[in-house]
N, C-alpha and C positions, 0 to 999 in steps of 0.2 A: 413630461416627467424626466428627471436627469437621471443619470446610472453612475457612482461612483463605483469604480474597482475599488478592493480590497487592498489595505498596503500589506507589506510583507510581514509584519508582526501578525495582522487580522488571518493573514493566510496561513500562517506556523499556529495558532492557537485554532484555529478551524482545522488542519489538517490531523493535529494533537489528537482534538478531543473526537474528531471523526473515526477516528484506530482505535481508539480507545472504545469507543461506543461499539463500532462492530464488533471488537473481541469479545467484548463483556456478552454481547448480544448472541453471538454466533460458536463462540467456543465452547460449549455444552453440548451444541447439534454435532460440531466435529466430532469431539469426542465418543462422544453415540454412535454415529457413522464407524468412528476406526473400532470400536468397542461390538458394533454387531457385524463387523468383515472379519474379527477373528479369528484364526480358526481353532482357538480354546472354548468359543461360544460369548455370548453375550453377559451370562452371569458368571462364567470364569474370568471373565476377564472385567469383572468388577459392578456389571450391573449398573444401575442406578445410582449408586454410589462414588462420590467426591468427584462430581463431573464437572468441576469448576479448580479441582485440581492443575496447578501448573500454571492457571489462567493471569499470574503475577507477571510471569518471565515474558511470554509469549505478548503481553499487553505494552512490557519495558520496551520490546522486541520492536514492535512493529506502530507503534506512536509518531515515534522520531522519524519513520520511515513516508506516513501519512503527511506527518506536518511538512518533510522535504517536495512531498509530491505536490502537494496544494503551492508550495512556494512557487515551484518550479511550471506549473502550470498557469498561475498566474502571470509570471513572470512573461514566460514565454507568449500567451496571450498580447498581453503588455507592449512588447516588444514588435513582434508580425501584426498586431491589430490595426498599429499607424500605416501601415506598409501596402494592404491589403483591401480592394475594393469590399462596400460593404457587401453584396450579394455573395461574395466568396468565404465571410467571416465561419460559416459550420468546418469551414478547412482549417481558420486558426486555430478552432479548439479542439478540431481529430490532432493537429500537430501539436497543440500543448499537451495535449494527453498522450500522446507516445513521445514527447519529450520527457514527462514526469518518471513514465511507465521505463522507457531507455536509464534515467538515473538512478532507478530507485533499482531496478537490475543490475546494474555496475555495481553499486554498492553491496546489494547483497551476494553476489555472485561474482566476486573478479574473477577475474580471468588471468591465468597462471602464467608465471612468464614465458618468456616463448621458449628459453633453453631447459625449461621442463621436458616438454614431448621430443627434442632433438638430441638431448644426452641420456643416456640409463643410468 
């Protein structure tokens, strides 16, 4: 049986709808979670109610983020898989996954230039 990779379009629409899936899936339980660590209480602080609130931005938010990580994962796959005895391949895909996880930080989290912290 042959194994085709994913080209980079299949990997930005797979990584799309996979963020997408887990917000829609999982932003209710968040919400729940920060809603009963309150400390207004769980019904002050809204209860049951519009816990799908927000869940537009937050979905905007982090889609684009998923789809880069699948790119970047494949990619990098792609790239060390020719390079790489096959007994060694479970190494390719820990390194494409903290290659994706390494971009997908950068972007969300830059880092401030360095004459931040050295001037007041």
């Amino acid at each position: 049986m042959s194994h085709k990779d994913p080209d980079f379009t299949t990997s930005l629409l797979a990584g799309g709808i996979a963020g997408l899936s887990t917000d829609v899936a999982l932003f209710p339980l968040d919400t729940l979670k920060t809603r009963l660590q309150s400390k207004a209480g769980f019904r002050a602080s809204g209860g049951f109610r519009g816990i799908y609130f927000g869940l537009g931005p937050a979905a905007v938010a982090s889609a684009p983020g998923a789809a880069l990580f699948f790119c970047t994962y494949e990619s990098t796959k792609k790239i060390l898989g020719v390079h790489v005895l096959s007994n060694y391949q479970p190494v390719v895909h820990m390194t494409a996954a903290c290659m994706g996880e390494v971009e997908i930080n950068c972007l969300n989290h830059p880092t401030p230039a360095p004459g931040h912290y050295c001037f007041p």
